[in-house]
PATI-702265 format. One record per atom (N, C-alpha, C): residue number from 1; residue in three letters; y, z, x. Coordinates in nm, 2 decimals, always signed. Example, Ala and Ser with C-alpha at 12.3 -4.5 7.8 and 13.67 -1.06 7.14 Angstrom:
BEGIN
{num=1 residuo=ALA Y=-0.57 Z=+0.78 X=+1.32};
{num=1 residuo=ALA Y=-0.45 Z=+0.78 X=+1.23};
{num=1 residuo=ALA Y=-0.33 Z=+0.78 X=+1.32};
{num=2 residuo=SER Y=-0.22 Z=+0.71 X=+1.28};
{num=2 residuo=SER Y=-0.11 Z=+0.71 X=+1.37};
{num=2 residuo=SER Y=+0.00 Z=+0.79 X=+1.29};
END
This chain:
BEGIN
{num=1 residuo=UNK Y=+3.52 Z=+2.48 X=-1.18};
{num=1 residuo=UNK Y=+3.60 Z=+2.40 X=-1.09};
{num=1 residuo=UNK Y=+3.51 Z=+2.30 X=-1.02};
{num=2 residuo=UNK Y=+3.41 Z=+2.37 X=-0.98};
{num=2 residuo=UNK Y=+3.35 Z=+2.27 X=-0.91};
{num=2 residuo=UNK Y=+3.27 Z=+2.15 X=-0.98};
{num=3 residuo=UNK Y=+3.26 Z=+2.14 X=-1.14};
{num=3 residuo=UNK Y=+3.22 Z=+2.08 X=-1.20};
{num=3 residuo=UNK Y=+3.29 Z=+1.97 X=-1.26};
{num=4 residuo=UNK Y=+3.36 Z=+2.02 X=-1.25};
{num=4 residuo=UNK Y=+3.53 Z=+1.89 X=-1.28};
{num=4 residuo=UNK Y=+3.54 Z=+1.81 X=-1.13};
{num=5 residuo=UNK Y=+3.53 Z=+1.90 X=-1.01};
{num=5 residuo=UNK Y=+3.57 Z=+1.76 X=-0.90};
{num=5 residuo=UNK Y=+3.47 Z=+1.69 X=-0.88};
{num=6 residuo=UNK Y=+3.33 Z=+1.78 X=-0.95};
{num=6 residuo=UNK Y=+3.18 Z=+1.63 X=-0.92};
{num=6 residuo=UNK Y=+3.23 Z=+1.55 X=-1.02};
{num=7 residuo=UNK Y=+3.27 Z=+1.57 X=-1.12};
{num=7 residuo=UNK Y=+3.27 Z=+1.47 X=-1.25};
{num=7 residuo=UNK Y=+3.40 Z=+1.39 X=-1.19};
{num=8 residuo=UNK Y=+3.51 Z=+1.39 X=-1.12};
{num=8 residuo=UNK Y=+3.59 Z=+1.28 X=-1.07};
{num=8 residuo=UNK Y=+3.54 Z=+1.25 X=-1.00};
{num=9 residuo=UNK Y=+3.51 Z=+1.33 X=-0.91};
{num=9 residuo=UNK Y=+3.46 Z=+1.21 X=-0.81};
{num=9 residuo=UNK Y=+3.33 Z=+1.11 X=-0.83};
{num=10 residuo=UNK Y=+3.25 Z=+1.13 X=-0.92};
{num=10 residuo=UNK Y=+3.13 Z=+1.05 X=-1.03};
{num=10 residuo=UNK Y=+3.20 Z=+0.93 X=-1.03};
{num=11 residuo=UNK Y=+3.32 Z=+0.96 X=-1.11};
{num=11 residuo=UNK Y=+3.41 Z=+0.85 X=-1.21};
{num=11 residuo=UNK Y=+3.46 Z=+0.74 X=-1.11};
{num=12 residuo=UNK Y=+3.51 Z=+0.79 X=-1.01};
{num=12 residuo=UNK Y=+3.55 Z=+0.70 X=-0.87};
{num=12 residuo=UNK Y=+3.47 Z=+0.66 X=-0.83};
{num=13 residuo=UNK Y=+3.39 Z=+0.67 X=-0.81};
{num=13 residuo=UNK Y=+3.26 Z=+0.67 X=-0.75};
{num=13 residuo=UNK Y=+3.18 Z=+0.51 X=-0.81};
{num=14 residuo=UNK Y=+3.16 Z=+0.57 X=-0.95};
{num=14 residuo=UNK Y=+3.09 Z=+0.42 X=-1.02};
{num=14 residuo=UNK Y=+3.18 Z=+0.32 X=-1.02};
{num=15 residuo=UNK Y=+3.33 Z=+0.33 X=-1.05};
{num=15 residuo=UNK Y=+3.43 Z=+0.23 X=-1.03};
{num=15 residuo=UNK Y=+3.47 Z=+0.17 X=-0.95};
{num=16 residuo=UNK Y=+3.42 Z=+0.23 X=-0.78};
{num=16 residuo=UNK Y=+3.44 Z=+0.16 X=-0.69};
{num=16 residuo=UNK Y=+3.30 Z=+0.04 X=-0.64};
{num=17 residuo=UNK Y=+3.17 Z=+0.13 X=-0.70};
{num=17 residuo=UNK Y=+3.04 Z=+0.05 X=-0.71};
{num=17 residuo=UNK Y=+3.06 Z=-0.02 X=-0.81};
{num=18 residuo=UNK Y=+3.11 Z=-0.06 X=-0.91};
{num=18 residuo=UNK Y=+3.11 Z=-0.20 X=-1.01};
{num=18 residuo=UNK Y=+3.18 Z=-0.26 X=-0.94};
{num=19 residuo=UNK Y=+3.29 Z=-0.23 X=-0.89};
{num=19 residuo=UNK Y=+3.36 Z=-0.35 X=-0.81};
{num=19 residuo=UNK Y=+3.27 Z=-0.45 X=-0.72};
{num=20 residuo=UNK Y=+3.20 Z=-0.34 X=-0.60};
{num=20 residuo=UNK Y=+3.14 Z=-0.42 X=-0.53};
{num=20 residuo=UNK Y=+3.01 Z=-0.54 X=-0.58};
{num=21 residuo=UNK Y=+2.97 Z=-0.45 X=-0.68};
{num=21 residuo=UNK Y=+2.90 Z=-0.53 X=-0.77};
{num=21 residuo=UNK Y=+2.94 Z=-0.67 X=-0.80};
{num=22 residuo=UNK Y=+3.07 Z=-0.64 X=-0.88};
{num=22 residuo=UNK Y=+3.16 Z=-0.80 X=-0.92};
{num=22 residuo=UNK Y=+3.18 Z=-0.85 X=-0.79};
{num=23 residuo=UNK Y=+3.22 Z=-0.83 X=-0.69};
{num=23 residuo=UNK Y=+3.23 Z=-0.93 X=-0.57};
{num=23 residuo=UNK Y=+3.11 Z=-0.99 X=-0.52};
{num=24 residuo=UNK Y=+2.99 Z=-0.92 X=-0.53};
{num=24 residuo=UNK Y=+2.84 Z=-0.92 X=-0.51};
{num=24 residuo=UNK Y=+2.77 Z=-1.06 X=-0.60};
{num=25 residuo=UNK Y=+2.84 Z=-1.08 X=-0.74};
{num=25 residuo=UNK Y=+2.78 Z=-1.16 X=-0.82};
{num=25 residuo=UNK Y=+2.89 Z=-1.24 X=-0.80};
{num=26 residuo=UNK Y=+2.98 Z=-1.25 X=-0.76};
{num=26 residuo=UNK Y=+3.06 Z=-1.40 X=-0.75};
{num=26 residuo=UNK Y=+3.02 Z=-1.45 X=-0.60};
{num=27 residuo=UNK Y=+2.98 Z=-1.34 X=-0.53};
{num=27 residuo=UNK Y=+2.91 Z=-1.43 X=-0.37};
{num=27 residuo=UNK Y=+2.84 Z=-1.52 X=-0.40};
{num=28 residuo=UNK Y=+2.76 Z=-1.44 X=-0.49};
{num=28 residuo=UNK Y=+2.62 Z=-1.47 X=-0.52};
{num=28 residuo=UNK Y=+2.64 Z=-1.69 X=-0.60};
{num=29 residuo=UNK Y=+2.75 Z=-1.67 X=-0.70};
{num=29 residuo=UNK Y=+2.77 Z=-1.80 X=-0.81};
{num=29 residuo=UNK Y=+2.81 Z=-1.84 X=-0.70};
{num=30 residuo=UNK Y=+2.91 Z=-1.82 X=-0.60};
{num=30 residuo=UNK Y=+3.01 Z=-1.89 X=-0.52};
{num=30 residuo=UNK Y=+2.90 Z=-1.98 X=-0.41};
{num=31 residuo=UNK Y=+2.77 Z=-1.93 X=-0.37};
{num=31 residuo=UNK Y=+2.65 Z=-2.01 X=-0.34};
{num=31 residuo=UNK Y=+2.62 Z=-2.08 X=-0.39};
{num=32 residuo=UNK Y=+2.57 Z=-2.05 X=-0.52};
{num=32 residuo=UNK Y=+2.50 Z=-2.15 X=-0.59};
{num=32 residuo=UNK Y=+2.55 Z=-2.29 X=-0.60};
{num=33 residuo=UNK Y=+2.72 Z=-2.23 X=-0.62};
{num=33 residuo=UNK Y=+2.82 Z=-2.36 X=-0.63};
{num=33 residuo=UNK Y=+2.82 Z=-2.49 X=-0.55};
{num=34 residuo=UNK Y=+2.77 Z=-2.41 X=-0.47};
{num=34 residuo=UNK Y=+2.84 Z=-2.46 X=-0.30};
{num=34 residuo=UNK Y=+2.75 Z=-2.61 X=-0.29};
{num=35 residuo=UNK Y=+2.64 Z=-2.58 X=-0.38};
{num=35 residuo=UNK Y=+2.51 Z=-2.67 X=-0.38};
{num=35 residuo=UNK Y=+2.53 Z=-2.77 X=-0.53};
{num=36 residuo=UNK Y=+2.55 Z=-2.88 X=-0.46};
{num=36 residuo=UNK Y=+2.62 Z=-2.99 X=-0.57};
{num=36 residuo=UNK Y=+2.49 Z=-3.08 X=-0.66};
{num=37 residuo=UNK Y=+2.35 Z=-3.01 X=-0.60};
{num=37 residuo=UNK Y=+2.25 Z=-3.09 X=-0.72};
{num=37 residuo=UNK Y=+2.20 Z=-3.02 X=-0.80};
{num=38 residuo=UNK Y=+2.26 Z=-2.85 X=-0.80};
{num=38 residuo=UNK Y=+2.23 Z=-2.76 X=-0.93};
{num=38 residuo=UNK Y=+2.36 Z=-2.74 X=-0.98};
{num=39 residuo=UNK Y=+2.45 Z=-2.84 X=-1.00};
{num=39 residuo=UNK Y=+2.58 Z=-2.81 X=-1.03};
{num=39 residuo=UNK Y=+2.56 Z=-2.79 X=-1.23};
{num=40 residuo=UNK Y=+2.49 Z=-2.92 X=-1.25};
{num=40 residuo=UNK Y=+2.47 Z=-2.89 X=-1.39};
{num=40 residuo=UNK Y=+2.39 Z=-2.78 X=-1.45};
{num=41 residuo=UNK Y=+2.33 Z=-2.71 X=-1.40};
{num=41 residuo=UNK Y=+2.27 Z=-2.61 X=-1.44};
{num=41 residuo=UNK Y=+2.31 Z=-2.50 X=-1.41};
{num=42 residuo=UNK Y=+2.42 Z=-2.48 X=-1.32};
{num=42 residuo=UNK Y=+2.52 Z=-2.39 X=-1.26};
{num=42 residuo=UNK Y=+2.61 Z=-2.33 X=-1.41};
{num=43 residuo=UNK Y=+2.66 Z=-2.48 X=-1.45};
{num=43 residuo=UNK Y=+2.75 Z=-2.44 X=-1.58};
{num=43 residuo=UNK Y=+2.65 Z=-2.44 X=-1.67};
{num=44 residuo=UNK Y=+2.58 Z=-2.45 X=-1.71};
{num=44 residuo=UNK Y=+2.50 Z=-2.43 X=-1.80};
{num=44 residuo=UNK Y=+2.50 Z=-2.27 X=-1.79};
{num=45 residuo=UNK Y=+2.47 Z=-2.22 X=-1.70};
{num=45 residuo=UNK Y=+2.46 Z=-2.05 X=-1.63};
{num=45 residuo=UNK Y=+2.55 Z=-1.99 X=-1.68};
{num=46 residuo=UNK Y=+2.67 Z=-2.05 X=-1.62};
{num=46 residuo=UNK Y=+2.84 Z=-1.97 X=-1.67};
{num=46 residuo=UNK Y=+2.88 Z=-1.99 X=-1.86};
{num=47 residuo=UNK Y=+2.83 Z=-2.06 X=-1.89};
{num=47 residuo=UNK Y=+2.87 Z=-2.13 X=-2.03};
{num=47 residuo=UNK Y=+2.82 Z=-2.01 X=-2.13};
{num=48 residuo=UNK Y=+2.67 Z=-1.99 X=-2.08};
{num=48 residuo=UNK Y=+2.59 Z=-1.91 X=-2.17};
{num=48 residuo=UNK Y=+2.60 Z=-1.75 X=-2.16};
{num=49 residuo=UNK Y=+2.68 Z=-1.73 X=-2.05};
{num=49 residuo=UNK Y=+2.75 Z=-1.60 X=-2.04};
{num=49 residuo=UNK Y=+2.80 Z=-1.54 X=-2.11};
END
């Protein structure tokens, strides 16, 4: 029993940390953006993704 509610709550667990993650790296582009004389190399960034 007790091995099943560590393994949910694991599961919740990493799915709530990727999220923060994806919000973490669009902060992160949403900077970079912001800055209009790396703009060409910005997309160059997203393109090659």
């Amino acid at each position: 029993m007790h091995e099943q509610r560590r393994k949910a709550h694991s599961s919740r667990r990493i799915r709530v940390e990727h999220g923060i993650t994806h919000v973490k790296n669009w902060q992160a582009l949403a900077r970079r953006l912001a800055h209009r004389e790396h703009i060409g190399e910005t997309v160059q960034a997203v393109a090659a993704r």
